[in-house]
MARBA-3410 file (N, C-alpha, C, O; in Angstrom, 1 decimal):
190
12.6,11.3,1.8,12.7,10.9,3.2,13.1,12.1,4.0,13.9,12.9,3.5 ~ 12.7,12.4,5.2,12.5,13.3,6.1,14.6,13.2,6.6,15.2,12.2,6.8 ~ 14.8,14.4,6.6,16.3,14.2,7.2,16.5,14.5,8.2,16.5,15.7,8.5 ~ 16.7,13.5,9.0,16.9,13.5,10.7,18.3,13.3,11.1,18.5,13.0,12.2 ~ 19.4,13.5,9.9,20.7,12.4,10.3,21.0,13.7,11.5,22.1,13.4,12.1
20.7,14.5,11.9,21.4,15.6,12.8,20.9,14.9,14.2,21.5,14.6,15.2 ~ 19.2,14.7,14.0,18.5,14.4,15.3,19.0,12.9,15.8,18.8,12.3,16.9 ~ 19.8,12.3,14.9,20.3,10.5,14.9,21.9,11.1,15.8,22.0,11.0,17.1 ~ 22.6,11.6,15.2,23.8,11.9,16.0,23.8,12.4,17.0,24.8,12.3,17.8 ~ 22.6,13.2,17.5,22.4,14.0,18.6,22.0,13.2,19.8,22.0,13.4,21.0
21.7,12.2,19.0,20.7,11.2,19.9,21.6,10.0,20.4,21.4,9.6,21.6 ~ 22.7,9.3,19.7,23.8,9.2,19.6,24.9,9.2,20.7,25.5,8.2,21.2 ~ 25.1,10.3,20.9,25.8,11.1,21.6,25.1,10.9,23.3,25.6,10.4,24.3 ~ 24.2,11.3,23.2,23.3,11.4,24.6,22.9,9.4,25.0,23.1,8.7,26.0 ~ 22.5,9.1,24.0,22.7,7.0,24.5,24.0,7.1,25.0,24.2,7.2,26.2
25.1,7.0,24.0,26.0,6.7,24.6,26.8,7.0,25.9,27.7,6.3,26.4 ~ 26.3,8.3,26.5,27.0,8.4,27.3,26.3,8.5,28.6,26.8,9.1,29.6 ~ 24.7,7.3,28.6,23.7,7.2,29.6,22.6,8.2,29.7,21.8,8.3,30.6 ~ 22.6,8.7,28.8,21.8,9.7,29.0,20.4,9.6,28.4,20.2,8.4,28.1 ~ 19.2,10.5,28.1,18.2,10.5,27.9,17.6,10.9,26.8,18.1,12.0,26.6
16.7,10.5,25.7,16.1,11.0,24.8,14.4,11.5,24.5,13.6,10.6,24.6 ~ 14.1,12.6,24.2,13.0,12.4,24.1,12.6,12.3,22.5,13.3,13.0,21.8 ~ 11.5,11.5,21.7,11.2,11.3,20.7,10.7,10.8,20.1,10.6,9.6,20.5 ~ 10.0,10.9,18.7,8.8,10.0,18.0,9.1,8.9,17.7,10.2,8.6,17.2 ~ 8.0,8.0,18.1,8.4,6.6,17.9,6.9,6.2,16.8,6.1,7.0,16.4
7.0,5.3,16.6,5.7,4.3,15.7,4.5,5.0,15.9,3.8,5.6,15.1 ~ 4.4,4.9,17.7,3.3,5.2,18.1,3.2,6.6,18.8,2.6,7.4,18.1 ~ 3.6,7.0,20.0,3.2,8.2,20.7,4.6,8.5,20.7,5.3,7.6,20.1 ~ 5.6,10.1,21.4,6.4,10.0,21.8,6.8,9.6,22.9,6.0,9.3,23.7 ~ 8.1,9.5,23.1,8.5,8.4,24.4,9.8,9.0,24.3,10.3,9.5,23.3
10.3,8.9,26.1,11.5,9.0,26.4,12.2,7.5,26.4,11.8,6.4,26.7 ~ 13.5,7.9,25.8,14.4,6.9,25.8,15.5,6.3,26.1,15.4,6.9,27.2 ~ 16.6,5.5,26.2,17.6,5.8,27.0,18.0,3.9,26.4,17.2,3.1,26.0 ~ 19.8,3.5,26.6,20.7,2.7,26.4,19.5,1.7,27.3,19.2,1.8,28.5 ~ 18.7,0.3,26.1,18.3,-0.9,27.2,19.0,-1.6,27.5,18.7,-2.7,27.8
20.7,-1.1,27.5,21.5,-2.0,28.3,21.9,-1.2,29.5,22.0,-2.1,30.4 ~ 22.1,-0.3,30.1,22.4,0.6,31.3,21.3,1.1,31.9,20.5,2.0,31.7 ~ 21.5,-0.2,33.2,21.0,0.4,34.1,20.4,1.8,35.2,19.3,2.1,35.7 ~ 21.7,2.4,35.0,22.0,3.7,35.6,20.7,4.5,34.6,19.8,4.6,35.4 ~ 20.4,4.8,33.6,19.6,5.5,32.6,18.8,5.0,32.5,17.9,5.8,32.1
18.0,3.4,32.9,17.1,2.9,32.8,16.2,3.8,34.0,15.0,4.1,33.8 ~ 16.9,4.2,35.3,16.4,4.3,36.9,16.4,5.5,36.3,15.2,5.7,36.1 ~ 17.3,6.7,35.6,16.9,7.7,35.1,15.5,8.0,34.8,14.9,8.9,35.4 ~ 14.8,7.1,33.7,13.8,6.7,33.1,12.9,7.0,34.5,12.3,8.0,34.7 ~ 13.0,5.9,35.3,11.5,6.1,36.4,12.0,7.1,37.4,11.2,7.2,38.3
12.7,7.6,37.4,12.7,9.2,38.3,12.1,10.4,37.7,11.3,11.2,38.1 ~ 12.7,10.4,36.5,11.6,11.3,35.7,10.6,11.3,35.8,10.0,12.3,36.1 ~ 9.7,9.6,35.3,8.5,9.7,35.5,7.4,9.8,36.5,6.2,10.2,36.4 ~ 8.6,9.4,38.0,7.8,9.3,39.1,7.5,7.6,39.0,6.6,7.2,39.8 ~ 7.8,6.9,38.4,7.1,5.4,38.0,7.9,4.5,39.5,8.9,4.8,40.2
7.0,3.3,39.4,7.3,2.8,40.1,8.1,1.5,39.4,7.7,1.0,38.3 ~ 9.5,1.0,40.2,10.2,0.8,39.3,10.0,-0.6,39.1,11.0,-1.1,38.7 ~ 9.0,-1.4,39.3,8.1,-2.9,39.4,7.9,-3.0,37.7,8.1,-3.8,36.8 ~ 7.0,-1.1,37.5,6.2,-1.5,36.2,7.4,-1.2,35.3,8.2,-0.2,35.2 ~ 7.3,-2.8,34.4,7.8,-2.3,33.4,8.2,-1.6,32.1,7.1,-1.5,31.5
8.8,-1.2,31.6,9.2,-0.3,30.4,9.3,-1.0,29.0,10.3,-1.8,29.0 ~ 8.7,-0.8,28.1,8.7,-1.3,26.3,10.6,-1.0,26.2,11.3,-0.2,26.8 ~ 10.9,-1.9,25.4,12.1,-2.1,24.7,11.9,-2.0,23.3,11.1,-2.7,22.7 ~ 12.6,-0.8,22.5,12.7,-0.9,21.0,13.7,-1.5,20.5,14.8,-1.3,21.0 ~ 13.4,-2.5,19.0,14.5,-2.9,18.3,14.2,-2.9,16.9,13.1,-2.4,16.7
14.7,-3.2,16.2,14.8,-2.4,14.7,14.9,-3.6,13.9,14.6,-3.2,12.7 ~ 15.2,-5.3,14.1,15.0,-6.3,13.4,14.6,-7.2,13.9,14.4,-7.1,15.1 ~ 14.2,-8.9,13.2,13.9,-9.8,14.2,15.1,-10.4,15.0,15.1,-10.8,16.2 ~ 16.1,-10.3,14.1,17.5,-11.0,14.6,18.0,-10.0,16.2,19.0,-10.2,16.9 ~ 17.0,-9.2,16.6,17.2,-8.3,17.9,16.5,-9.4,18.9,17.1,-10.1,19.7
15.0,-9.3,18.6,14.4,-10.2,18.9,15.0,-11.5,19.7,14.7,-12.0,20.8 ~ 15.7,-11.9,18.6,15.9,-13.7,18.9,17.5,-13.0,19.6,17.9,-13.9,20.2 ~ 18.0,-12.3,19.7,19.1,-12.0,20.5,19.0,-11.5,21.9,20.0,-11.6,22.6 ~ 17.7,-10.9,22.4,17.2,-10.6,23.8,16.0,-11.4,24.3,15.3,-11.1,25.3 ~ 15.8,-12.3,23.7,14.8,-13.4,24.3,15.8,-14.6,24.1,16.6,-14.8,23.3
15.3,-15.4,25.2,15.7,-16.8,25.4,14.7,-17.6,24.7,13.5,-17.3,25.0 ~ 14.9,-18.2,24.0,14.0,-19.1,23.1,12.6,-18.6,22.5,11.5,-19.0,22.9 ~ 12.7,-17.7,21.7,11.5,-17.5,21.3,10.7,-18.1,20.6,11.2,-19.0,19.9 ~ 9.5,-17.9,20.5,8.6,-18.9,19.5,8.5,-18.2,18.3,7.7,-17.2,18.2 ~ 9.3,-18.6,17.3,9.3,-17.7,16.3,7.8,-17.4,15.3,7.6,-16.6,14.4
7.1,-18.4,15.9,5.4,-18.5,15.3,4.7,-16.3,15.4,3.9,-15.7,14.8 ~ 5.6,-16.0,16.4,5.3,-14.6,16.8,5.5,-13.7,15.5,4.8,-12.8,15.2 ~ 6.8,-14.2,14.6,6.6,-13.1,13.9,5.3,-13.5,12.5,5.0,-12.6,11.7 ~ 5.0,-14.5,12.5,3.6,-14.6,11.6,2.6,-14.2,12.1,1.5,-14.1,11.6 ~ 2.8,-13.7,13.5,1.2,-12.9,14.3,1.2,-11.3,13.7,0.3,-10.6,13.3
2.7,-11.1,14.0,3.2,-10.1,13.6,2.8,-9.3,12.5,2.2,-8.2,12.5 ~ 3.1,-10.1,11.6,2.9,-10.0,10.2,1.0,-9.3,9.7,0.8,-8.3,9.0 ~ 0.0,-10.2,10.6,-1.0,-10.1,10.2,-2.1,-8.8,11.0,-3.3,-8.6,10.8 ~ -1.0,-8.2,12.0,-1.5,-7.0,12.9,-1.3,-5.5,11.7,-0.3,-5.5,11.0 ~ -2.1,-4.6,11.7,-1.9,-3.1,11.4,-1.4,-2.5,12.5,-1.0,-1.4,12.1
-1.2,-2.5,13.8,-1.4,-1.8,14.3,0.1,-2.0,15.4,0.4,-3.1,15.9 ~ 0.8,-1.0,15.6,1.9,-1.3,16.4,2.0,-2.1,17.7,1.5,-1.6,18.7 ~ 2.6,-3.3,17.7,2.4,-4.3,18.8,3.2,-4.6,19.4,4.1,-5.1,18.8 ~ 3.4,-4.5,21.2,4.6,-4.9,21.8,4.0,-6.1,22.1,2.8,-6.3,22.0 ~ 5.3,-7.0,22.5,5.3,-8.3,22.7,5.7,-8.8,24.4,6.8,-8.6,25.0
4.8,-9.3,24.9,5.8,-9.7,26.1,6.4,-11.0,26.2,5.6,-12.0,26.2 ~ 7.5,-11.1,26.3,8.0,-12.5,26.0,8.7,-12.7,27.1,9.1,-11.7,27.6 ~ 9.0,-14.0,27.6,9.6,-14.9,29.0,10.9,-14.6,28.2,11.3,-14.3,27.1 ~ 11.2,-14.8,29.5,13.3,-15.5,29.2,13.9,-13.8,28.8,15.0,-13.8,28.3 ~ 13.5,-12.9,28.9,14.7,-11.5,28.7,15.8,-11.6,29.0,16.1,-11.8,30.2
17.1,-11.5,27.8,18.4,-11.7,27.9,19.4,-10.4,27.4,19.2,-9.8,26.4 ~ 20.4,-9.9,28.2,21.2,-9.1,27.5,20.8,-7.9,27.5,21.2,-7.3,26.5 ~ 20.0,-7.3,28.5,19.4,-6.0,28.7,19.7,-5.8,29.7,20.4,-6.7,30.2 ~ 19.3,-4.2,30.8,19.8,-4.2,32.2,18.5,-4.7,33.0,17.4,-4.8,32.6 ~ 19.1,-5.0,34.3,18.3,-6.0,34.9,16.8,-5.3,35.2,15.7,-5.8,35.1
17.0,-4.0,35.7,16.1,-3.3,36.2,14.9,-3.3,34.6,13.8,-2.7,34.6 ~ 15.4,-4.0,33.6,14.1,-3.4,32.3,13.7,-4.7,32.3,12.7,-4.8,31.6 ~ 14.2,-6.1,32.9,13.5,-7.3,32.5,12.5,-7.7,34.1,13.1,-7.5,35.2 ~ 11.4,-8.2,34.1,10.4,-7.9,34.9,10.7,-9.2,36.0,11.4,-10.1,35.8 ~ 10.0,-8.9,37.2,10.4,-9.7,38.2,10.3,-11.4,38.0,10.9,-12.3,38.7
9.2,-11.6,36.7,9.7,-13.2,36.0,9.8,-13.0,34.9,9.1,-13.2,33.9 ~ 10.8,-12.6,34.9,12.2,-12.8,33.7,11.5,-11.9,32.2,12.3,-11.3,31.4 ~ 10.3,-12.0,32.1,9.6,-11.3,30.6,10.1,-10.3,30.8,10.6,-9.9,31.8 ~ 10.1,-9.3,29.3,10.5,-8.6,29.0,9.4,-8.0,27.5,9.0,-8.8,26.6 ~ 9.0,-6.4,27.5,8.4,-6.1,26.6,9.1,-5.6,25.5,10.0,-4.8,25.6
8.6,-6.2,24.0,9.5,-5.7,23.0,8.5,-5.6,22.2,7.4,-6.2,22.1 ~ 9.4,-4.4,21.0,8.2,-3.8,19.7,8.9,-3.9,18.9,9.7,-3.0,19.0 ~ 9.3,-4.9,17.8,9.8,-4.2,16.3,9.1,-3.4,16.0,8.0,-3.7,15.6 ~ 9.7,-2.0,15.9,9.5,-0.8,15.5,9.3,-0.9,14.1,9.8,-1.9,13.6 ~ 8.9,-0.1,13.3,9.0,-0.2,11.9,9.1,1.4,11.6,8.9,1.8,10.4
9.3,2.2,12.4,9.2,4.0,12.3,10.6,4.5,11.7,11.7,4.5,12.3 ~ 10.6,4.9,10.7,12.2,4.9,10.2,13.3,5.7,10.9,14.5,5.6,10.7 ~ 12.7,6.5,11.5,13.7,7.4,12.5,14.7,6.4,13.6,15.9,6.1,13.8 ~ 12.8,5.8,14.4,13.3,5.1,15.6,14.3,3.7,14.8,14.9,3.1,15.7 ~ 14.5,3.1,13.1,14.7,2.0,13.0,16.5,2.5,12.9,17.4,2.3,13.7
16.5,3.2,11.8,17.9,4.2,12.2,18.6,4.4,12.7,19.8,4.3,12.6 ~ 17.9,4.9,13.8,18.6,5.2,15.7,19.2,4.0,16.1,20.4,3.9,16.1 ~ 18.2,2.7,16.6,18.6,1.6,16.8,19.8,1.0,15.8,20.7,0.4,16.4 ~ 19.9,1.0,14.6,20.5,-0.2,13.8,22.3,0.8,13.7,23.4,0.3,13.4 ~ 21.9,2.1,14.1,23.0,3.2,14.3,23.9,2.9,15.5,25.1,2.7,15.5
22.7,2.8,16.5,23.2,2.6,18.0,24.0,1.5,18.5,25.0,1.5,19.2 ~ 23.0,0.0,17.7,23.6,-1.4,17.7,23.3,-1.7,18.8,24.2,-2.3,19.4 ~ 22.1,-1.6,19.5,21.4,-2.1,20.7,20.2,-1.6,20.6,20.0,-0.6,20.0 ~ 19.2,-2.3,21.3,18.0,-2.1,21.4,17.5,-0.5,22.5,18.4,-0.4,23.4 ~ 16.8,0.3,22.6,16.5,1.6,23.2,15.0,1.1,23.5,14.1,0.5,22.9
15.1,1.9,24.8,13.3,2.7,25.7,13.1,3.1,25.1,13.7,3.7,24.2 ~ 11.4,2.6,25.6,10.7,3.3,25.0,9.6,3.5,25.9,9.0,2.5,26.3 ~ 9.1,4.7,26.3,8.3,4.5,27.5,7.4,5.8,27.1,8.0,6.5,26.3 ~ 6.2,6.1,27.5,5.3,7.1,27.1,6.2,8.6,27.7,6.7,8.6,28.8 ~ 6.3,9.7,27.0,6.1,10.8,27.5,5.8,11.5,28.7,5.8,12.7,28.7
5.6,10.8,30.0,4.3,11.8,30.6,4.9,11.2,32.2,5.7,10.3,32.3 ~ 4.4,11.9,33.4,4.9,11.5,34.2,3.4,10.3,35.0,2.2,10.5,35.1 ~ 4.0,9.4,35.3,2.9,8.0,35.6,1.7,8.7,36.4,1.8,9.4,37.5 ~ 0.7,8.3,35.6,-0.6,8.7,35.9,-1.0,9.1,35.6,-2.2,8.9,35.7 ~ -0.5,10.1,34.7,-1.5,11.1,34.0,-1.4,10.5,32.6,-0.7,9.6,32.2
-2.4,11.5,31.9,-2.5,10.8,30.3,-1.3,10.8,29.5,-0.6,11.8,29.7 ~ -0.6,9.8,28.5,0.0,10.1,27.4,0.0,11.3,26.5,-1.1,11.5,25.9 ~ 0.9,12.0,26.3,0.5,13.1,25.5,0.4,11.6,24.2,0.9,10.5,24.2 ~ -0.6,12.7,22.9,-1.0,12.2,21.5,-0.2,12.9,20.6,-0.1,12.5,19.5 ~ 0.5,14.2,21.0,1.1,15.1,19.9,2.3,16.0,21.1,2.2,16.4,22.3
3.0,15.9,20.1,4.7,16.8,21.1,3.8,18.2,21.8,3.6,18.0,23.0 ~ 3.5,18.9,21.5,3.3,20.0,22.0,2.1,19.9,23.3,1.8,20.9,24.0 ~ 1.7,18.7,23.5,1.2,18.2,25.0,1.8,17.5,25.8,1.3,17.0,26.8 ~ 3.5,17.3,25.4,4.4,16.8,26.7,5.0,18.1,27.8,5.5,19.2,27.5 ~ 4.7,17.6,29.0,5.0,17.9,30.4,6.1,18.6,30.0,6.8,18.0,29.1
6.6,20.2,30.5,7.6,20.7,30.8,8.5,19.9,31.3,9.6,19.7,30.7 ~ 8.2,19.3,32.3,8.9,18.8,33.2,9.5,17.6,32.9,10.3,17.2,33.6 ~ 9.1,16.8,31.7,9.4,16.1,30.9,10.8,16.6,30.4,12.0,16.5,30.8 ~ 10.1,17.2,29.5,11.1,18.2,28.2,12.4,18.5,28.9,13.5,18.4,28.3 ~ 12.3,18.8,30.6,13.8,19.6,30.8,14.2,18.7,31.6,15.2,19.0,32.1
13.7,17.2,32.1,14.4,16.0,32.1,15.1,15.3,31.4,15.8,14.5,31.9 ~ 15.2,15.4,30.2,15.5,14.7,29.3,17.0,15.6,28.5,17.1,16.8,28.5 ~ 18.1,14.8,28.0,19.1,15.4,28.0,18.9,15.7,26.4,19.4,16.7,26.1 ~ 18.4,15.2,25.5,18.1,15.8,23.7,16.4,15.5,23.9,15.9,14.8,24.7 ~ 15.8,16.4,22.9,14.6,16.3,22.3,14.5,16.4,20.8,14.6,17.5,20.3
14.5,15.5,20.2,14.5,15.4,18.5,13.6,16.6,17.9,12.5,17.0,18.3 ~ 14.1,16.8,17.0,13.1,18.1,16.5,12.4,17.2,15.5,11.2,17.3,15.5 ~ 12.8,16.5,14.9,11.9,15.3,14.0,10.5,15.4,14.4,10.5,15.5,15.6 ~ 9.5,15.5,13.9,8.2,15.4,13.8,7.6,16.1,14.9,6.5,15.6,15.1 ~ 7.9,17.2,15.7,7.5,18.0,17.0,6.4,18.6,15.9,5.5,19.2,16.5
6.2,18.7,14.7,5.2,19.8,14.1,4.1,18.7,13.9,3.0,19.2,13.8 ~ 4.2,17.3,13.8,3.0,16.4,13.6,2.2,16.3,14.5,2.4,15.8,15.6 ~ 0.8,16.9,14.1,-0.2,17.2,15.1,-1.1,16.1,14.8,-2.2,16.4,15.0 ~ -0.9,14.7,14.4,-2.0,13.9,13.9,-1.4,12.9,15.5,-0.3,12.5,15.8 ~ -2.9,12.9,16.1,-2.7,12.7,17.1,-2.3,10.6,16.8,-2.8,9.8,16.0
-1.2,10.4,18.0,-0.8,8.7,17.7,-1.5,7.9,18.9,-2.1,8.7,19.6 ~ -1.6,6.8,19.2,-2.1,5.6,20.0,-0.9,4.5,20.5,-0.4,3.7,19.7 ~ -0.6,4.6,21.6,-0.3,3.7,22.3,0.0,2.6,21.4,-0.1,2.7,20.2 ~ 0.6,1.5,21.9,0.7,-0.1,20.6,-0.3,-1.0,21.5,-0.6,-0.8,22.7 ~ -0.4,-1.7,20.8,-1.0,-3.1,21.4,-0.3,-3.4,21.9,0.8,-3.0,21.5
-0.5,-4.3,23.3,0.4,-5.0,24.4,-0.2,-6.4,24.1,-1.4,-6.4,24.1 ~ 0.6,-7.8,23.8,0.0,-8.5,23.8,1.3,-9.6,24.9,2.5,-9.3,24.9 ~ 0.7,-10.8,25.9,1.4,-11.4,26.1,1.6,-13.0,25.4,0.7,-13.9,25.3 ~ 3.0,-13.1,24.8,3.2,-14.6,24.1,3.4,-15.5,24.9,4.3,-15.3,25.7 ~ 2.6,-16.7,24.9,2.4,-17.6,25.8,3.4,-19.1,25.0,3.3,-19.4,23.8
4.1,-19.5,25.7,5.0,-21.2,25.5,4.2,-21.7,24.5,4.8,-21.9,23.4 ~ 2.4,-22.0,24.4,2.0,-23.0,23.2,1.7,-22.2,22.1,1.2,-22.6,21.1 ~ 1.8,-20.7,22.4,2.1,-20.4,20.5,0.9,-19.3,20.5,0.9,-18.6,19.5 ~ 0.1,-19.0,21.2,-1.4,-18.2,21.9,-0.6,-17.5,22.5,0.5,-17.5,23.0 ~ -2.1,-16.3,22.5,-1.4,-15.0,23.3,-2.7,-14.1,24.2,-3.7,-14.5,23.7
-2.9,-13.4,25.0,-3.3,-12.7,26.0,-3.1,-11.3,25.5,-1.9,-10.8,25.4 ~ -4.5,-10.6,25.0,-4.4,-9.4,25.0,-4.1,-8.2,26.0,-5.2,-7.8,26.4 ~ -3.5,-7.7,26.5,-2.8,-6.7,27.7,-3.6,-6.0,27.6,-4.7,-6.1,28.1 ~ -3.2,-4.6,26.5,-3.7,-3.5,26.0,-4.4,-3.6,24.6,-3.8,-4.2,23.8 ~ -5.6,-3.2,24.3,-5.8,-3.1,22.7,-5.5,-2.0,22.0,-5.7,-2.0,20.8
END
């Protein structure tokens, strides 16, 4: 296993005290920041220039995260789960126990069990769920590999993980799907 415990503390240090992360997630990299403080969330869309309506992916590292920031989930989600390759955020009603500005104007909220061992670490280290928002400033493309994120990015952000900055195998976005009350879902993004 790749040893990141330096880029975990570093990272650590900067959640805790509101601050910003940049770093590899499942899928592309992403800036990140405490999904419980507010104040770092708005950090988040000043960087990006985002408007602060669109919402932001939430990472968490188990299901028991899950069923702890959703109000009544349909647990049928994690057998959908199960049967996807491909990394999938979830949008689910009822968002609980996050800052207000990350749960959307009716109440959903987007969430990814991560399965990326860095980003699962960080989280289960941190003991709360973390942003997860693309790299890039809104509008323009996602970078696919570290070395196509925005300067302006990079010197926003209060740590940059050196973790995987050398992986040039370009990553993809996750699936966006929305979970609907009878158990069905609405493709967002593919």
């Amino acid at each position: 296993m790749m040893d990141f415990n330096n880029d975990i503390e570093k990272c650590l240090t900067v959640l805790r005290n509101g601050g910003l992360i940049l770093y590899p997630t499942d899928t592309i990299w992403g800036i990140g920041c405490d999904a419980t403080n507010e104040t770092a969330i708005h950090k988040i869309y000043a960087l990006k220039k985002r408007a602060d309506e669109k919402s932001l992916i939430v990472l968490v590292a188990d299901k028991k995260d899950i069923l702890t920031h959703v109000a009544n989930p349909d647990i049928n989600v994690f057998d959908h789960l199960k049967t996807v390759s491909k990394p999938t955020t979830v949008i689910y009603d009822g968002g609980i126990g996050l800052a207000n500005n990350l749960i959307a104007k009716d109440g959903s909220v987007a969430i990814r069990l991560t399965s990326d061992p860095f980003c699962k670490q960080l989280i289960k280290q941190f003991r709360k769920p973390i942003v997860s928002t693309s790299a890039n400033i809104s509008g323009h493309p996602s970078p696919l590999v570290f070395k196509d994120i925005d300067a302006l990015i990079k010197n926003g952000v209060d740590y940059i993980v050196q973790h995987r900055q050398n992986d040039l195998s370009p990553a993809n976005a996750s699936t966006i799907i929305k979970w609907l009350a009878d158990g069905t879902y609405i493709v967002i993004r593919s």
